[in-house]
N, C-alpha and C positions, 0 to 999 in steps of 0.2 A: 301662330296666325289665328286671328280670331274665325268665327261662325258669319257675325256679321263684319262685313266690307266699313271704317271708319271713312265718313268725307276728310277729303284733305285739307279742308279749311279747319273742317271742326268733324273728330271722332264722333261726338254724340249724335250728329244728323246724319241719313241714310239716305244715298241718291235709289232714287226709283231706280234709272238704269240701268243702276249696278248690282241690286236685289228682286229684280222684277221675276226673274225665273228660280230664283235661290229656294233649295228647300224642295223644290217636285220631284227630286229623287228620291228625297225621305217620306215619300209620302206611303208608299205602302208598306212598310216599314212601322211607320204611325199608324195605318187603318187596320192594321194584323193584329196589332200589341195586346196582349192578354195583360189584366182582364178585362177593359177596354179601350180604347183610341187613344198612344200617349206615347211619348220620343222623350230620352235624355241627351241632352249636347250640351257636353263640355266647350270650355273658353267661347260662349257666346257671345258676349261682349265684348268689342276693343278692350283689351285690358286695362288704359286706361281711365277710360270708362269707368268701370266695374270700381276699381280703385278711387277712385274720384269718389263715385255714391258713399263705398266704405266711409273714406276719408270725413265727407262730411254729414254721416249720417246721422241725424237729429236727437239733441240730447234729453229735450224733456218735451210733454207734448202739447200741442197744438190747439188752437181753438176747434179744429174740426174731428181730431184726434180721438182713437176711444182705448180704452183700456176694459181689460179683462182679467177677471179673478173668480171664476167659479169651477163646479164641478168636470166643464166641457171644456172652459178655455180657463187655464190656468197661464198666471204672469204675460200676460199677452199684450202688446201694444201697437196699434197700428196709426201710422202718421199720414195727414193729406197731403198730398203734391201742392197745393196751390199755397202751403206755407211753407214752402223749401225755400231753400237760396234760390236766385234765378238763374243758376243753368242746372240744378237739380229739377226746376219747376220749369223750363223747355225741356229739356229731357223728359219728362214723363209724357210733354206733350208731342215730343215726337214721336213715343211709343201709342199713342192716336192717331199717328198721320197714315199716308196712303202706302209709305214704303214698309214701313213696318207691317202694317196690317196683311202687304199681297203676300210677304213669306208666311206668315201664320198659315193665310190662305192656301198658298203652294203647300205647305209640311200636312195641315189638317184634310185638303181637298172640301173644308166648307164654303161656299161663297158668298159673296155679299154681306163679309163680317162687318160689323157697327161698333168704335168702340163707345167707350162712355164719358163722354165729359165731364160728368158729377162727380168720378172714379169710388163711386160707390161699393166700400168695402177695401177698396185697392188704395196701393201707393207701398210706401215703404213699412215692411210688417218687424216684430221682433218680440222675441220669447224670450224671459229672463230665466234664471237657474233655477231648478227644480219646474218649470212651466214645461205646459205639453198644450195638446191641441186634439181633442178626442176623434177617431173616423166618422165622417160623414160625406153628406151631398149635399152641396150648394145650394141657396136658394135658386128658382128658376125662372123668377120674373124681375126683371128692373120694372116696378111702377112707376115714373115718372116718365118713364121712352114708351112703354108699355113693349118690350122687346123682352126675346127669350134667349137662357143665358146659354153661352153656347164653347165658350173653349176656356180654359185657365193659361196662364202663362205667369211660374214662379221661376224667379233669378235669382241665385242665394248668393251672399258674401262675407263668405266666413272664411280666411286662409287656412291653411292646416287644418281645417274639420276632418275629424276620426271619429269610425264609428260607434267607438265607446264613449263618444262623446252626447250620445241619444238625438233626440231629434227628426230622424229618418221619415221622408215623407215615405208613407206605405199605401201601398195599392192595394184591394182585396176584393173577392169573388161580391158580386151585389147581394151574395147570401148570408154574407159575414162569416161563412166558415176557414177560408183559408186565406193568406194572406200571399200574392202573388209579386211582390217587387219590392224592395225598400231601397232608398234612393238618399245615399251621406249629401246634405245641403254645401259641400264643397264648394270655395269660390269661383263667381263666373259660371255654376254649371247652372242652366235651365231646364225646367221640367215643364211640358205642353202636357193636358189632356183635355179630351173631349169631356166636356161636366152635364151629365142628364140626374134623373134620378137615384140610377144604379150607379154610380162612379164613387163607390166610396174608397175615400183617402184620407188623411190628418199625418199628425206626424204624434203618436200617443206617447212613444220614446220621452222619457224627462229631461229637459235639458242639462247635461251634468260637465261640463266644459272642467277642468281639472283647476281656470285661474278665471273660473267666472263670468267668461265671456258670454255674452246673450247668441242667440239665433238669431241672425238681420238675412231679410230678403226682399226683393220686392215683389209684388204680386200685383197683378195684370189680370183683367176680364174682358170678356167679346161676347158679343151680343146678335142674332139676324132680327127679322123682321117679321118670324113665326111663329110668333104668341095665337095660340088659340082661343079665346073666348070660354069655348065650351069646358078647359081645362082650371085645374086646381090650381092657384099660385101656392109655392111652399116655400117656408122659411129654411133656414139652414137645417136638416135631417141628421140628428145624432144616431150612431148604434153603434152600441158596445161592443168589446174585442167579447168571444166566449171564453169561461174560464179566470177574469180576469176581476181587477176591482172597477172596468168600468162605470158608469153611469149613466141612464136611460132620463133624455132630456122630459121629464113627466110636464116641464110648465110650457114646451111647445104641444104636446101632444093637447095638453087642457083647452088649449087655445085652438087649436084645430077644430077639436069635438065643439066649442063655443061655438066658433063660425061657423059649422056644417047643421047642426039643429035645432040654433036659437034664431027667433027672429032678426032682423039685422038691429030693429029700435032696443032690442034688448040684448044682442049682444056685443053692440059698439058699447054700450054704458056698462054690462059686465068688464070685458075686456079694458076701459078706461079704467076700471078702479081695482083690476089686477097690477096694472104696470103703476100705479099710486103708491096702490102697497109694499110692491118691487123694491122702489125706492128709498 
């Protein structure tokens, strides 16, 4: 039996009535979790559900689609919703609607979650073999909503995932010294946590599946309506494991120190002819 209740018409859609209270028993549970705000539940999807996304998850990518190959995010691909099939592309849209969102709400005890339209960042993710994804913290502004970012929601679909398979989303102290939870991307299980600045997680593990299989999962973001003004917007926060061959992202830090004490006429034209030369 799954986590979420499938409608009887259609598994993918979620009746408000039947999810309206679901999930506020795990809430303290979620607000306790070391080393901060974050629940694992298995078979949360109807199964067939889950099976469905596997089945036809996208084979090459998208116009809105980005790919990754560098020191942080190695073999990485993530695919937009709004060029899925179309009951992969209501699906994603009902994971924006108001049933879905109140258990969020019920498990995290935040209110007045927002999702995102744009699915900025989100939709269907996947790491190919030898690919990882270094610890970090989320960016924390949607500009375009001007909303602040406020819970993750990964659903992974991988059958038989073993943990020598790498991959492991990890949880760890916001000090980067120890590392508190690793969590196998097992199929149908989902992973909630609260994302501020301290919430660092990735999955550093390299993907090493024994017949090549990539990492597929989807990835979900929530948003309130408490963007402050007088705060810093940040882009995605790399820190490296200690002791390791990680990587220390030096071309966001460059870009931070531009914006913070160049004037903005000089360092919107700096920062233009950095992401030039990127290219």
């Amino acid at each position: 039996m799954s986590f979420l209740p499938g409608n009887e018409q259609d598994p993918a859609f979620f009746d408000y009535r039947a999810v309206k209270d679901l999930g506020k028993d795990l809430q303290t549970q979620y607000t306790s979790a070391e080393p901060f705000p974050h629940i694992v539940i298995d078979d949360f999807l109807p199964i067939e559900v889950a099976r469905y996304c596997l089945e036809h998850f996208p084979e090459k990518l998208d116009p809105h689609g980005m790919e990754f190959n560098r020191d942080q995010e190695r073999w990485k691909r993530s695919y937009h919703p709004d060029f899925l099939e179309p009951r992969l592309r209501a699906l994603f849209y009902t994971f924006n609607s108001r049933p879905f969102i109140k258990v969020i709400e019920n498990i995290t005890g935040i209110n007045g979650l927002i999702p995102d339209p744009y699915f900025l960042g989100a939709g269907f993710h996947e790491i190919q073999t030898s690919g990882h994804l270094s610890m970090h913290a989320d960016f924390n502004h949607h500009r375009q909503l001007n909303l602040e970012r406020r819970v993750n929601v990964l659903i992974y679909l991988n059958p038989g995932w073993r943990d020598e398979y790498g991959g492991q989303l990890e949880l760890w102290t916001p000090d980067m010294e120890r590392k508190v939870r690793s969590v196998v991307p097992v199929m149908n299980r989902c992973a909630m946590f609260t994302t501020t600045g301290e919430s660092m997680h990735g999955n550093p593990q390299p993907v090493n599946h024994p017949e090549g299989v990539s990492r597929k999962s989807i990835a979900l973001y929530y948003y309130t309506s408490t963007w402050d003004e007088q705060r810093v917007a940040k882009t995605t926060q790399f820190q490296p494991r200690p002791g390791t061959g990680d990587r220390f992202d030096w071309g966001v830090k460059a870009d931070e120190v531009i914006k913070e004490y160049l004037p903005p006429v000089l360092s919107r034209k700096l920062l233009r002819l950095r992401r030039r030369l990127a290219t």
